[in-house]
C-alpha positions as MATLAB code, in Angstrom:
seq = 'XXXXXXXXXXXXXXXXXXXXXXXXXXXXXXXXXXXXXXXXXXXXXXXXXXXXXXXXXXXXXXXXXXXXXXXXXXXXXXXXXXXXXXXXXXXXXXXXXXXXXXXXXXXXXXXXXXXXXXXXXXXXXXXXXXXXXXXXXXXXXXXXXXXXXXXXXXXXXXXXXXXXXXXXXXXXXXXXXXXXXXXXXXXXXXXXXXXXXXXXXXXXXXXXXXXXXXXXXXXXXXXXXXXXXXXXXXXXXXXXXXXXXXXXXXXXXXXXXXXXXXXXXXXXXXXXXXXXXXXXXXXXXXXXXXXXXXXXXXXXXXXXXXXXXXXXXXXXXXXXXXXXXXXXXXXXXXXXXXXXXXXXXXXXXXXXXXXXXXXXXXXXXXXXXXXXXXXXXXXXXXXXXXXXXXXXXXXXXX';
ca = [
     106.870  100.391  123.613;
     103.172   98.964  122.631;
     103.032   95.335  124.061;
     101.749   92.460  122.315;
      98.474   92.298  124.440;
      97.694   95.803  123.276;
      98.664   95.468  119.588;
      96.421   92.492  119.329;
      93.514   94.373  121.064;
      93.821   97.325  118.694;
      93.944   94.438  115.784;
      90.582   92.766  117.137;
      89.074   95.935  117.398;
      90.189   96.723  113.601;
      88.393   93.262  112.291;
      85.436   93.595  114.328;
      84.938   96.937  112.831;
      85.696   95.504  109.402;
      83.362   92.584  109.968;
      80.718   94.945  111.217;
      80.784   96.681  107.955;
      80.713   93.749  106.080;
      77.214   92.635  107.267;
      76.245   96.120  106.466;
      77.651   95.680  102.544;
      75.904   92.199  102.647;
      72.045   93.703  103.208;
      72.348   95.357  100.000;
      73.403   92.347   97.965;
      69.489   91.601   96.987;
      69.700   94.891   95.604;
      72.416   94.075   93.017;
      72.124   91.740   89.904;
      73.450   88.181   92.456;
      72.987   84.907   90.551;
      73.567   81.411   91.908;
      75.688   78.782   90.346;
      76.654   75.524   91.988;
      77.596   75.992   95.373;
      78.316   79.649   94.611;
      76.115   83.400   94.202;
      78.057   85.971   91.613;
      77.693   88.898   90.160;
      78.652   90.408   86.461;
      81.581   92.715   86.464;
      81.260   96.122   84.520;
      83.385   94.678   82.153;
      80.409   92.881   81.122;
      82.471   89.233   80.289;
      83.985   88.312   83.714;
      82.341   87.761   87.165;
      83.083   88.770   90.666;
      82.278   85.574   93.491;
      80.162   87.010   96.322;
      80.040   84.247   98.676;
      78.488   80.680   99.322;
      75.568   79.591   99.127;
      75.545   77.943  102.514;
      77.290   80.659  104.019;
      79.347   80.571  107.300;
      78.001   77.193  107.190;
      79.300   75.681  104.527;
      81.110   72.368  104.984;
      83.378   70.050  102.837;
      86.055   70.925  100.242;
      86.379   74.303   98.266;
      86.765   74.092   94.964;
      86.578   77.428   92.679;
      85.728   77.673   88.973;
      87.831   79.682   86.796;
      84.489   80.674   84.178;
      80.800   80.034   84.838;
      77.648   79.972   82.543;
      74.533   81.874   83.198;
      71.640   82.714   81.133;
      73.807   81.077   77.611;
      76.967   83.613   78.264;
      80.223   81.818   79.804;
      82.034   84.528   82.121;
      85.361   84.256   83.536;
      85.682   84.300   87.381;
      88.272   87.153   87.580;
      87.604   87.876   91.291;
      86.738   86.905   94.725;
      84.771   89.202   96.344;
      84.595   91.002  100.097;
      83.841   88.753  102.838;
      82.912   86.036  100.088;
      83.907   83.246  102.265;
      84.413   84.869  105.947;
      83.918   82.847  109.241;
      83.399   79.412  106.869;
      85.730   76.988  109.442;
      84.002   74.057  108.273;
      85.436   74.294  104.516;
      88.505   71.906  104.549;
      91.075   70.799  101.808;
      93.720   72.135   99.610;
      92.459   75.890   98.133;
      93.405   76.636   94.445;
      92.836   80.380   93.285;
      92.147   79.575   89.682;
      94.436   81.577   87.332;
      91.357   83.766   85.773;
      91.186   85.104   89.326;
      93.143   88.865   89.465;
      91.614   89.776   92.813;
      90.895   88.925   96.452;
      88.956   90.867   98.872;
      88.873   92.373  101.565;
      88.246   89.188  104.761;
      87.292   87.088  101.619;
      88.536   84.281  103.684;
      89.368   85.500  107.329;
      88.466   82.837  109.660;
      88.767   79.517  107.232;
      91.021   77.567  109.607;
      89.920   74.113  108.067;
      91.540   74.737  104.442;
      95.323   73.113  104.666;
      96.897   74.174  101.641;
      97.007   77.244   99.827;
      97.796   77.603   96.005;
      97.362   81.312   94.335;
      97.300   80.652   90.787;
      99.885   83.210   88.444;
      97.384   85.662   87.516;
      96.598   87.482   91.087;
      97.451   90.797   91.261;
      95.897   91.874   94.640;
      95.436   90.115   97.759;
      92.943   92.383   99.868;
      93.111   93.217  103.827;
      92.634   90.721  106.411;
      92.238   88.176  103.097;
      93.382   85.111  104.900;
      93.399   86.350  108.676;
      93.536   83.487  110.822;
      93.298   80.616  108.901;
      95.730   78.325  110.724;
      95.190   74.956  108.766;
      97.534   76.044  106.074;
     100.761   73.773  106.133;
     103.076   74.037  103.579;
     105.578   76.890  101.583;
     104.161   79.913  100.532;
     105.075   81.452   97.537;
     104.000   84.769   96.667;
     103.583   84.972   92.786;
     105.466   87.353   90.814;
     102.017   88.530   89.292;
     100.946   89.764   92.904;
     101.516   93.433   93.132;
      99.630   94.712   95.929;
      99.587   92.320   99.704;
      97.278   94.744  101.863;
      96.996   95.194  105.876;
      96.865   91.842  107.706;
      96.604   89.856  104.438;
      97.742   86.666  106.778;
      97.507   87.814  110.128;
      97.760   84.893  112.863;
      98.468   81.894  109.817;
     100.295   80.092  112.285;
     100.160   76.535  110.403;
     102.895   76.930  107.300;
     105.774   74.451  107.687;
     107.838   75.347  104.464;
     109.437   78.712  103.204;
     107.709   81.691  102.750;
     108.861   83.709   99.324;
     107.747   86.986   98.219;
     107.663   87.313   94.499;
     109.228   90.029   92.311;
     105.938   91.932   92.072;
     105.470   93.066   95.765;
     106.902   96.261   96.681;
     105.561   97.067   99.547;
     104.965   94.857  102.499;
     102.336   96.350  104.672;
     101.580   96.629  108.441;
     100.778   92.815  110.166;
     101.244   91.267  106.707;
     102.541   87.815  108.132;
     102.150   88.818  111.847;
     102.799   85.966  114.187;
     102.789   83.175  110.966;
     105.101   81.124  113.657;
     105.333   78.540  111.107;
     107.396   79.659  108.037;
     111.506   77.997  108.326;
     113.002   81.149  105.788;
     112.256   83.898  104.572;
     113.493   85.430  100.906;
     112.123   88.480   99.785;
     112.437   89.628   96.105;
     114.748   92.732   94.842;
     111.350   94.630   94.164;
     110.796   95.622   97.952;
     111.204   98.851   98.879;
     109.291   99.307  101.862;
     108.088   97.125  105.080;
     105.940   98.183  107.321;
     104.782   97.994  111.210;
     104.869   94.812  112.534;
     105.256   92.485  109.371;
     106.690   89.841  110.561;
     106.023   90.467  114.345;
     106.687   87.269  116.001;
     107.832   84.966  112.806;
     109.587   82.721  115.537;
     110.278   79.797  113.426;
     112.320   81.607  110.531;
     116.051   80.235  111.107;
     119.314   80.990  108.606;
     120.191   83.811  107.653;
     117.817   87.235  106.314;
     118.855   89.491  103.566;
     117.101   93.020  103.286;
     117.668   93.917   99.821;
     119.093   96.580   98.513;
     115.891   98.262   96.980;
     114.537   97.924  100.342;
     114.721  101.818  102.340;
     112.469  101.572  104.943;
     111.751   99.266  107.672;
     108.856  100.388  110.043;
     108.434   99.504  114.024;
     108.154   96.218  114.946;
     108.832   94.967  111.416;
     110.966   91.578  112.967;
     110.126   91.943  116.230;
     110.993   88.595  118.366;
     111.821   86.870  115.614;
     114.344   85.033  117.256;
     115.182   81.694  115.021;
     117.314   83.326  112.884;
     120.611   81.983  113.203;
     122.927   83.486  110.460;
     123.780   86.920  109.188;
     121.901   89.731  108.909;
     122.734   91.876  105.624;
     121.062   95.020  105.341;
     121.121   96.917  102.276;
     122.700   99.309  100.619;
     119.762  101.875   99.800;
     118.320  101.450  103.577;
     117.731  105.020  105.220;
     115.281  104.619  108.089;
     114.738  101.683  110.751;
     112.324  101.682  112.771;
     112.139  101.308  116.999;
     112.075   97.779  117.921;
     112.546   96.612  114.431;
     114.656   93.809  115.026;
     113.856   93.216  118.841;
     114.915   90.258  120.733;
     115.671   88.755  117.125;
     118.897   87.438  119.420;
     119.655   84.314  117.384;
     121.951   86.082  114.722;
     125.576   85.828  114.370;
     126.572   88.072  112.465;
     125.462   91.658  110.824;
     126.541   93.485  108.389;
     125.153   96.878  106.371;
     125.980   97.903  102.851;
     124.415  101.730  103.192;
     127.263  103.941  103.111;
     125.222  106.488  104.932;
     124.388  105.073  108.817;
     120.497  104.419  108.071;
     118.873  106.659  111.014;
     116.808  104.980  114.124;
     113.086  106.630  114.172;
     112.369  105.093  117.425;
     114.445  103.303  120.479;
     115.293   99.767  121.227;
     115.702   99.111  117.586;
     118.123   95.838  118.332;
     117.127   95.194  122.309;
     117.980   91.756  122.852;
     120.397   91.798  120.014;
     122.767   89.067  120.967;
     125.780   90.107  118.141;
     127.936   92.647  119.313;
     129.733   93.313  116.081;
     128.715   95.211  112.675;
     130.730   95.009  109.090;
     130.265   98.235  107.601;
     131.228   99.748  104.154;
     134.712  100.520  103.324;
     136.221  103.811  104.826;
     132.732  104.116  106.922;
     133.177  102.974  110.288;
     133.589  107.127  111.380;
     130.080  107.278  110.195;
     128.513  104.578  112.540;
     130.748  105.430  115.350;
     129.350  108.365  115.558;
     125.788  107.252  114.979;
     123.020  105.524  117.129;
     124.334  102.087  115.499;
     127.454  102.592  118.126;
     125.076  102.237  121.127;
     124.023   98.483  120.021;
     127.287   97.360  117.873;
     130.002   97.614  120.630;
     132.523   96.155  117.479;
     132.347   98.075  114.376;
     134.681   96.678  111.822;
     134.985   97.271  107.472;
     135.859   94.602  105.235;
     136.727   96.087  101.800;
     136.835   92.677  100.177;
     133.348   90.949  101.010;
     131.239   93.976  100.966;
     130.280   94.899   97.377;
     129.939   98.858   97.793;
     130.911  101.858   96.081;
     133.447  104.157   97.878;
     131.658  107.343   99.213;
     134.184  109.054   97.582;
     133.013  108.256   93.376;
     130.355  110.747   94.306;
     130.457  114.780   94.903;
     127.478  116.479   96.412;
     127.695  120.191   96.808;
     127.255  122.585   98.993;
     125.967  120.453  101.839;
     124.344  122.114  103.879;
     122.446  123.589  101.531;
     120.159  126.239  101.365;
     119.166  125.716   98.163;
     120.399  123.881   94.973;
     122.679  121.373   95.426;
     125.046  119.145   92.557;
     125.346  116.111   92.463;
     128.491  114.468   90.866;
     129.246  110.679   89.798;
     130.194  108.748   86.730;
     127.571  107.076   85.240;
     124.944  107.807   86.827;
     121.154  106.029   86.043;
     119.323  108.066   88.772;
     118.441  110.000   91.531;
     116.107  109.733   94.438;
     115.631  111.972   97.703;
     114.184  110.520  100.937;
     113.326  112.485  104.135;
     114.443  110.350  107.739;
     111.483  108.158  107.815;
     112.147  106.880  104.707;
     109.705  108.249  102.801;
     110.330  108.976   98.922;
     110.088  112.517   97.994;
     111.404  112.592   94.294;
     112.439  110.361   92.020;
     114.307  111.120   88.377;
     116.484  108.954   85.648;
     119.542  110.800   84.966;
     122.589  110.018   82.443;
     126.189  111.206   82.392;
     128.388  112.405   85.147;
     126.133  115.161   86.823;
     123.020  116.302   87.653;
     121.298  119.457   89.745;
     118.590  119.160   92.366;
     116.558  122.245   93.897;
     115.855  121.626   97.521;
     113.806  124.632   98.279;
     110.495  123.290   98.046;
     111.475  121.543  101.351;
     111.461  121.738  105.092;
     114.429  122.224  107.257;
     116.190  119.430  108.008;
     118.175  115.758  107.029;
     117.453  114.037  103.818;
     119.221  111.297  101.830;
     119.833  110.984   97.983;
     120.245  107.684   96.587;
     122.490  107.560   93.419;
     122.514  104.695   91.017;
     125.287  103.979   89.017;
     126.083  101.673   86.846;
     128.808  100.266   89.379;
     126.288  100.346   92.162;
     124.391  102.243   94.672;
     126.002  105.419   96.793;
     124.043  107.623   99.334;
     124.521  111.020  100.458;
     123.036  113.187  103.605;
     122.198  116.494  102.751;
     121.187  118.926  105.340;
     118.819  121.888  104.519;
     119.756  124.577  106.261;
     117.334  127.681  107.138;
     116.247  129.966  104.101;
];
């Protein structure tokens, strides 16, 4: 179990190494076509219409309110500012206000504003698409909701590490499928927390230390993996805790000390499988709602070690019964069939969650060869178009 004085050692070592190799990127700008407008230096994209902003004028020392164009001219040409570059505004604490991403702007680099703790509200425009590592690391003056916008697809490492000042909710838009490692670690701030159908994946320490989330927190049902640490002493939450029905793999410590729920319940029909220990230490419910006709399953499972209560309530827990789908022979050494009516799909994960295969399928069956891989437990997700069932299959030696 990594502690939180080591974690954020290993994460100070990470930005020192990225803002090492920022100075290093910085040397070379002289080299590069960089042009000054306003309070601003640029460069043309290859695209030849839109520009890229590199970074202040000023620098680090740059003081007042920011305020971004969304074009620029230079030379007689009008360009449209379509990104903001790495390290463009890193270290500037004296920059204050509210900060608009104009909605030209598709992009934000890596640290492009790590350290801006004087900025106190945060608007991102409905055109990003990517919001780089470590963009908005530590700046703490943000107060406020965060919303996410549906045009954001990609929220990289540490994107706001340590934004400790948001008030409001924080939503994640319908874009984001993945939520990576230390997204929103220790953002203390944020009151709830709704995350979008389109996440499949969340990732080591996301939401370490989110203390001031309260209500209730619904993983979704795309959702199938949630890494290490992912919730880890959250502990405001005070309502249920509904897992979904596609989960397969939690990982140790996920939900750690998050002791202020009431209530949990899981819709996966197959006992998602613990990759780690201590995944709900300092869980303070005692009781789990599970699927109909599965309570065997979890009995028999890791889940029985933390969920001294395990209970199914046919009525308020929308999912399939295990039996609408066949999948034969399991074990397997080899091909397997997979039975149900109306079936939309197929996909295959190994225990950590991990998608190996993916396929769209019609009709009432479908065949899957399993000897490309390893010995060992995988799952298989099957959409319907009454829902979501999943199977373990078991590859057995060859």
């Amino acid at each position: 179990m990594k502690s939180d004085s080591s974690f954020c050692k290993k994460a100070a070592y990470v930005v020192l190494s990225i803002l090492f190799l920022g100075v290093i990127g910085l040397t070379h700008l002289n080299a590069q076509d960089v042009f000054s407008v306003g309070d601003f230096y640029y460069q043309i994209n290859d695209d030849g219409v839109s520009a890229t902003l590199m970074s202040h004028i000023d620098g680090p020392a740059a003081t007042g309110e920011l305020s971004i164009p969304s074009t620029i001219s230079y030379n007689g040409n009008n360009y449209a500012v379509t990104r903001i570059g790495k390290n463009a505004f890193i270290s500037c604490g004296n920059l204050t206000g509210l900060l608009t991403i104009p909605n030209t702007v598709t992009y934000l680099g890596e640290n492009a504003f790590l350290g801006c703790s004087g900025l106190t509200e945060l608007d991102l425009g409905d055109a990003l698409d990517t919001i780089g590592p470590a963009a908005f690391y530590g700046c703490k003056g943000f107060t406020g909701s965060l919303t996410i916008p549906n045009s954001v697809k990609s929220m990289e490492t540490a994107a706001f590490y340590g934004c400790t000042g948001f008030t409001g909710a924080l939503t994640i838009g319908n874009g984001v499928e993945r939520i990576e490692s230390a997204t929103f670690y220790r953002c203390t701030g944020f009151s709830s927390l709704s995350l979008s159908d389109a996440v499949t994946f969340i990732g080591t320490s996301a939401f370490w230390g989110c203390s001031g989330f309260t209500d209730s927190l619904t993983i979704p049902n795309s959702v199938t993996c949630i890494e290490p640490n992912a919730f880890r002493n959250c502990s405001g939450f005070t309502g249920t805790l509904t897992l979904g029905s596609a989960l397969v793999s939690i990982g140790g410590e996920a939900f750690y000390n998050c002791s202020g729920f009431t209530e949990v319940i899981t819709l996966a029909t197959e006992p998602p499988v613990f990759s780690f220990e201590d995944v709900f230490a300092g869980f303070s419910c005692t009781t789990l709602t599970v699927p109909c006709h599965c309570i065997p399953a979890y009995q028999n499972s890791e889940w029985h070690g933390y969920f001294s209560t395990i209970i199914d309530d046919c009525n308020n827990v929308p999912e399939l019964d295990e039996t609408m789908a066949t999948v034969y022979p399991n074990p397997t050494n080899g091909t397997i069939t997979i039975e149900a009516e109306n079936m939309e799909g197929i996909s295959v994960y190994n225990m950590l969650g991990e998608k190996l295969f993916e396929v769209t399928a019609s009709g009432n069956g479908i065949e899957y060869d399993f000897n490309p891989l390893d010995v060992g437990g995988y799952i298989v997700r099957i959409q319907t178009k009454n829902g979501i069932l999943t199977k373990r299959i078991v590859v057995e030696g060859k």
